[in-house]
N, C-alpha and C positions, 0 to 999 in steps of 0.2 A: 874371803874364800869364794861367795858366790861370784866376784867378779870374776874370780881366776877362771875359775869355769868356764864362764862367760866367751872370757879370751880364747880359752883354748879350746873351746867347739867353736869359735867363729876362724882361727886357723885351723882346726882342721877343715873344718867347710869348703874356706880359701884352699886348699890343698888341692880338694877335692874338684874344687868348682874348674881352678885353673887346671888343673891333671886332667878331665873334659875336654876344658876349652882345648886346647893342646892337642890332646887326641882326634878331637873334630877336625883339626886344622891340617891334618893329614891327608895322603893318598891312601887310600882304602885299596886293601891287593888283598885279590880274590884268584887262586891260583886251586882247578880243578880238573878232574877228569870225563872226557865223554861218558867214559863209559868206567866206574869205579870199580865192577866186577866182571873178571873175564871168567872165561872160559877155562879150566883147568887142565893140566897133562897137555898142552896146546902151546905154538909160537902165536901169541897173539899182536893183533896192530890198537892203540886204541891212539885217544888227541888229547895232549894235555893244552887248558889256555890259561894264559895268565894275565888276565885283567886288572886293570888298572880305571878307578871312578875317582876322579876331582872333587874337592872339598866343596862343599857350599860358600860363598860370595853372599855376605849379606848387604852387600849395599855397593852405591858406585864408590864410595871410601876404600874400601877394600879391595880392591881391583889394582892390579899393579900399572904403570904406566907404559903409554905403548909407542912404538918408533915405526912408525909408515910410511913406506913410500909409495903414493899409486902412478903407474907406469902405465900412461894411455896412449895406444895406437890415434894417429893422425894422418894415417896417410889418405888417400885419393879414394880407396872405396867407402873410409866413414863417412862419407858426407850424408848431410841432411838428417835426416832423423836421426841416425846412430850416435853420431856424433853431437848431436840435441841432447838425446838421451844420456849420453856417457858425461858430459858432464854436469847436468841435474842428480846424477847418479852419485857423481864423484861430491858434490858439495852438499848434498843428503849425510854420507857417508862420515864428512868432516863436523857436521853438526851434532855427532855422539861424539866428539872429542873432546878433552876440559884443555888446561891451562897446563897443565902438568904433562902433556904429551907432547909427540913430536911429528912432524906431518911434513913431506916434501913431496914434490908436482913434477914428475918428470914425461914430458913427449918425446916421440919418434915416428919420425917419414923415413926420407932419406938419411938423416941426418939424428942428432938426440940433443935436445935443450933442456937445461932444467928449468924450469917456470917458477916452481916454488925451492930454493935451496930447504935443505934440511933447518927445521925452526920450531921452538916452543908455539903455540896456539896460540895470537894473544891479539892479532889482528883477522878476526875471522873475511871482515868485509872486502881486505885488500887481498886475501887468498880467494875467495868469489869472484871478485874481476878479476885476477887473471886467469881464474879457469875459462870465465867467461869468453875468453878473449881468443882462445883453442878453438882453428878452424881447419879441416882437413886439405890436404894434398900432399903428393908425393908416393914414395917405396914404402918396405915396410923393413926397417933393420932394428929387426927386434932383439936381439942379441945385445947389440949394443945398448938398448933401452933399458934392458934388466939389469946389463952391469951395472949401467951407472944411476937407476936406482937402487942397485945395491951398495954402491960408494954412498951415495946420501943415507944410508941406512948407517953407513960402517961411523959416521960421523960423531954419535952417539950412539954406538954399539955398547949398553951393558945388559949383566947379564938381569939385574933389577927391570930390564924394562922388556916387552915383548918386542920383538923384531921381525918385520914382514915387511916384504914386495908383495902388491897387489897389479899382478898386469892383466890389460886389457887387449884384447888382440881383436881385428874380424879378418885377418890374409895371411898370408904363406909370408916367411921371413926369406924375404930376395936382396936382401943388401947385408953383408958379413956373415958369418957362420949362421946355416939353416937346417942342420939337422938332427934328430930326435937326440942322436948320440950325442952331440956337442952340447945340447940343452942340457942332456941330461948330467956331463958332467960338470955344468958349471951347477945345477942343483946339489950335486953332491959336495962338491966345494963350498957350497953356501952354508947346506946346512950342518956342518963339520962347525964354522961360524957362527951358527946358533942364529942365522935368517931362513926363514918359511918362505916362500914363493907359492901365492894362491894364484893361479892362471883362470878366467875367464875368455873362452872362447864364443865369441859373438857371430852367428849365419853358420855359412854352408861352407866357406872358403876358406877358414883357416886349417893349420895342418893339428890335427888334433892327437898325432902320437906325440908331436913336438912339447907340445902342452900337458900335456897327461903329465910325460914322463919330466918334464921339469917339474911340476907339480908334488908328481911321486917321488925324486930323487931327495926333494929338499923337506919332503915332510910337510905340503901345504896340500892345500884343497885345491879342485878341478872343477868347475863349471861347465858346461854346456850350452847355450843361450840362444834359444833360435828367433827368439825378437826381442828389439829394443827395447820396448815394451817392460821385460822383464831386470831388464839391467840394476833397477832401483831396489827390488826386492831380493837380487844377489848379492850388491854390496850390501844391504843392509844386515844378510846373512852373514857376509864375511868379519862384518864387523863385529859380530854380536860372538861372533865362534874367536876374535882376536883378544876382544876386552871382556871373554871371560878363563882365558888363563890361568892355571893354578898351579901348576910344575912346567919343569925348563929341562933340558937336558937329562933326559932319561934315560937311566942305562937298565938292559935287563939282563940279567947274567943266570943261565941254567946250567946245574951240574947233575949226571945225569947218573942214577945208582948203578953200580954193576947187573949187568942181565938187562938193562937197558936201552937200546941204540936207537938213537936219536937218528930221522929219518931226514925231516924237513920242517920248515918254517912255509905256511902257506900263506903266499901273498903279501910275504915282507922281504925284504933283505935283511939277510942273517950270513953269521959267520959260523960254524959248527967244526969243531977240531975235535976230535975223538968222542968222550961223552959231554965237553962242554957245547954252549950254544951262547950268542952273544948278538944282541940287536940291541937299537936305538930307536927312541921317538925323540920327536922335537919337546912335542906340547902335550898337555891335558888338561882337556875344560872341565869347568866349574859345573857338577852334576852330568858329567859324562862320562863314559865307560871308553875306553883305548885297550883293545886285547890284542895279542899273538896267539897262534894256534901252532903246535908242535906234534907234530906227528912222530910215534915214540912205537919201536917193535922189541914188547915182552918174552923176555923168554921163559920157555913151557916149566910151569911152576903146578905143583900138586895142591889137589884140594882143600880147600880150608886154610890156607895157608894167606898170608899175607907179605906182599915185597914194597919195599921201599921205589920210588919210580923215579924221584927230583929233590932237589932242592935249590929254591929260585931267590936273586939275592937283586933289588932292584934299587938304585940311588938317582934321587931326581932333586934341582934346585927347587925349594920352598917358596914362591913368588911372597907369600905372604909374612913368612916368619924371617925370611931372609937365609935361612941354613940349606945346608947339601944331609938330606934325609935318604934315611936308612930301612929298606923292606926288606923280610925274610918270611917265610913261608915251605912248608913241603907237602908232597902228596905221597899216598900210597894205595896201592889196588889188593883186593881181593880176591882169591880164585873159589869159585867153585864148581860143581857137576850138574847144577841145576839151570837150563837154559831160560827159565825162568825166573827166578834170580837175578840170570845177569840181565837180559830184558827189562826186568823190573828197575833194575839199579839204575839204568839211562839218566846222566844229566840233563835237562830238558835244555835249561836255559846254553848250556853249555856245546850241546847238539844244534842249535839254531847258529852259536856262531860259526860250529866248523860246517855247517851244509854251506852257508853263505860265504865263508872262504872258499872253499870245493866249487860253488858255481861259478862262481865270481873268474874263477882261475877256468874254467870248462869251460866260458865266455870266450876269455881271451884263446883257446885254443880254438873255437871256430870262426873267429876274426881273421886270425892269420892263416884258417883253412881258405875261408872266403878270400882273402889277399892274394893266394896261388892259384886262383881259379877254380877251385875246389867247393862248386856253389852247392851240392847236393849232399857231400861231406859234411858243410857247415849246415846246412839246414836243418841233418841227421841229428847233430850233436846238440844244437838247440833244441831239437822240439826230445830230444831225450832227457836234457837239462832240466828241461820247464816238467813234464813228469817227475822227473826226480826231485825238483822242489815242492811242484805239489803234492805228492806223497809224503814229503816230511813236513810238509807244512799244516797238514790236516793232520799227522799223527803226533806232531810238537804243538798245534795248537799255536800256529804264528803266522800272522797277517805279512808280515814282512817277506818270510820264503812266499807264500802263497803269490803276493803282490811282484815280487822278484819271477817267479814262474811263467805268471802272464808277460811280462815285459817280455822276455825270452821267447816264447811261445810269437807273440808278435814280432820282436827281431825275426825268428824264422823263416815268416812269410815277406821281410822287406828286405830280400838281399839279390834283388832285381834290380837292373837299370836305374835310374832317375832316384829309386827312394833307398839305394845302399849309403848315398854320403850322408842319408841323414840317419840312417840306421847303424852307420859306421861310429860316427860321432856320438849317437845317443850310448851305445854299448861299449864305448871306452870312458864316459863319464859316468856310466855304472860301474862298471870294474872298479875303476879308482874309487869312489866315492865312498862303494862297499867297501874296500880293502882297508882304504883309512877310516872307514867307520867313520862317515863326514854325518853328520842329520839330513832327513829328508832326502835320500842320496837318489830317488828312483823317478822316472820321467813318466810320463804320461804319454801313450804313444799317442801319434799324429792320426 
C-alpha cells in the first residue's frame, strides 16, 4: 500500500513537473491595452499591443542549429583597414559556431564568388584561410551578393534550423539592380522563405534606405557602423540575437469585436480587412520581447459598462519542441466618467512601447521632409519629437524614450551640409532598430 502511494505522488509530481517544463517552453503572449479605461459617452482612440517574449535557453544544447551565410563587400573602397577588420570580424563570428551548424562565405566586387560553399563546421582552420585570403577591388553588385548567399542558404533550408544572410556593405550597389525598391522586394521574397537578411552598413557611402529596407522587408536587423573598429562587436551582436532563436514563422491573427475599427499597425506591415488584422515576424529571441501596436477607434459606450475590443490568435514553429504552437488571448476596456480613472488606468509599460512606435514613425516623416528640402520642416518635427519623448519619458519613467528624445533633439541640429549623411544614416538605423525592437538599438551622437 505505501509503495502505491509512493508511485502515485511520484506520477503525479512527473505530471506536474513535466506540465511546467512544457509550459516554460513556450512563447509567453502578453496582449494589452494603453489605455484599459476610456473615457465614457465618447468615440474614443486607444493602442492595443501584442507582445510576444521567447522562452528561456538554458544552455548552448538547447539552441536550435543555425544556417549562415555571410555576404562581404570586396570591392575597391574596402581596402586596408575595413577589409582587415571585416574579416577578423567575419572569423570571430564563426568561432560561436558548433559542428551541428552550417556556415558559407560568399564575396562580391564586380562579380559574386562563393569562397566557402554552404558546409557543416568541421574544418574551422581551412574556412580561416580562405577568409584570410579576401582582398578588396572592384564595383559593388550587391544584389547579386545576397541572392546568391541566399542560394547557399536555400541549400539546407529547414524549418529545424535558423536561416540568415549576414551582409556586409561600405558602397552604393552600381552593378545589377540598386534600388531600395528591388532590395526591398527581393526581402520580401526571402522572408515568405523563412531567411532574415541582417545588413550592416559600414562609413558614409553606402545607400542606407537600400539596407534598411532589405533588412525591414525580410525581418532582420539593420546596422549602422561608422568605423571598422566596431565591426567585431556587431557580428558578435548579430550572432548572439541568431543563436538565440525560439520561434520561427510567426503568424499574428487579430479579430476585432464589433464597435471596434481597426486603424493601423504602427511600424509593421500588416494586412487589415474589415475588423481582421494579420502580420508576420520572422523570429523571436530567447528572453526577448517582439510586439505590434494596433491602433484601434472605440465606439462611445456608457459608463460603467465594459466592451469586448479583440481577440488575438498567434501560431509560431517551436525551435525547441519541434511543434507549430497555438496562442490565444483577448482584451477588453472599461468606460467610465472619471478622468481620473482613466489617467490612473494608463498601462505604463504598454505606453512606452506605443510612444516609441509613434516616434520612431515621426522620424521617418522628417527624413523624408529633410529629402524635399524641407530643412526647417524637419528640424520643427524633431525637436517636437524629442519633447514629446521627453515628456513621456519622465512621466512613464523610461530611460529608453528619454535616451530616444536626445538622439532626436541632436538629429535636429545635424541636418546641415557635411553632417546630414551621417545624421541620415544614423536616424534610419534608429527607426529600423526601434521598429524591430533589435537590443541596444540607439547610437551615440558624434
Amino acid at each position: 500500500m505505501q509503495n502505491n502511494r509512493v508511485t502515485w505522488l511520484l506520477a503525479i509530481f512527473g505530471v506536474a513537473f513535466m506540465s511546467s517544463t512544457l509550459k516554460a517552453k513556450q512563447v509567453h503572449l502578453n496582449v494589452a491595452l494603453a489605455k484599459p479605461v476610456l473615457k465614457a459617452d465618447a468615440k474614443e482612440t486607444t493602442y492595443l499591443k501584442v507582445g510576444l517574449t521567447g522562452f528561456e535557453l538554458r544552455g548552448e544544447s538547447e539552441r536550435p542549429p543555425v544556417n549562415v551565410a555571410i555576404v562581404m563587400d570586396k570591392s575597391g573602397s574596402m581596402q586596408g583597414e575595413k577589409i582587415h577588420r571585416a574579416r577578423e570580424a567575419a572569423k570571430m563570428a564563426i568561432k560561436r559556431l558548433n559542428r551541428d551548424d552550417i556556415i558559407s562565405i560568399v564575396t562580391y566586387d564586380s562579380t559574386v564568388r562563393v569562397l566557402v560553399p554552404a558546409t557543416r563546421i568541421s574544418d574551422r582552420s581551412s574556412i580561416d584561410q580562405a577568409i584570410d585570403r579576401i582582398t578588396a577591388n572592384g564595383s559593388t553588385a550587391l544584389f547579386a551578393g545576397v541572392s546568391k548567399g541566399a542560394a547557399e542558404v536555400r541549400k539546407f533550408l529547414m524549418k529545424e534550423r535558423v536561416n540568415r544572410v549576414i551582409l556586409l556593405s561600405d558602397g552604393k550597389a552600381n552593378v545589377g539592380p540598386g534600388s531600395p525598391g528591388q532590395l526591398a522586394e527581393l526581402g520580401v521574397s526571402l522572408k515568405k522563405e523563412g531567411i532574415s537578411v541582417s545588413t550592416i552598413g559600414l562609413g558614409f557611402d553606402y545607400n542606407e534606405d537600400l539596407m534598411e529596407q532589405l533588412a525591414a522587408k525580410s525581418d532582420g536587423n539593420h546596422f549602422f557602423v561608422d568605423s571598422p573598429t566596431q565591426l567585431a562587436q556587431i557580428f558578435d551582436k548579430e550572432l548572439g540575437d541568431i543563436l538565440s532563436v525560439v520561434a520561427q514563422e510567426v503568424v499574428i491573427k487579430i479579430k476585432c469585436a464589433p464597435g471596434i475599427r481597426p486603424v493601423r499597425v504602427i511600424g509593421r506591415d500588416a494586412e487589415i480587412s474589415g475588423q481582421s488584422v494579420v502580420t508576420t515576424m520572422n523570429q523571436i529571441q530567447s528572453n526577448q520581447e517582439k510586439y505590434i501596436i494596433l491602433e484601434v477607434e472605440v465606439a462611445s459606450t456608457a459608463a460603467n459598462e465594459t466592451r469586448q475590443v479583440a481577440k488575438v490568435n498567434v501560431s509560431y514553429d517551436n525551435m525547441d519542441t519541434k511543434t507549430r504552437d497555438h496562442l490565444s488571448s483577448s482584451v477588453a476596456v472599461r468606460f467610465s466618467i472619471s478622468e481620473q480613472e482613466v489617467a490612473q488606468g494608463i498601462d505604463r509599460l504598454v505606453m512606452v512601447g506605443c510612444v516609441t512606435q509613434i516616434a520612431a514613425e515621426t522620424s521617418r516623416r522628417a527624413t523624408a521632409l529633410r529629402d524635399q528640402g524641407k530643412l526647417e520642416d524637419a528640424r520643427r518635427i524633431l525637436t517636437q519629437n524629442y519633447l514629446y519623448l521627453e515628456d513621456n519619458g519622465r512621466l512613464l519613467k523610461s530611460d529608453v524614450l528619454l535616451q530616444y528624445g536626445y538622439s532626436n533633439k541632436s538629429d535636429a541640429s545635424g541636418l546641415d551640409g557635411d553632417r546630414w549623411n551621417y545624421t541620415r544614416k544614423k536616424m534610419r538605423f534608429e527607426q529600423q532598430a526601434l521598429q524591430n525592437q533589435q537590443a541596444s538599438p540607439l547610437l551615440k551622437p558624434k
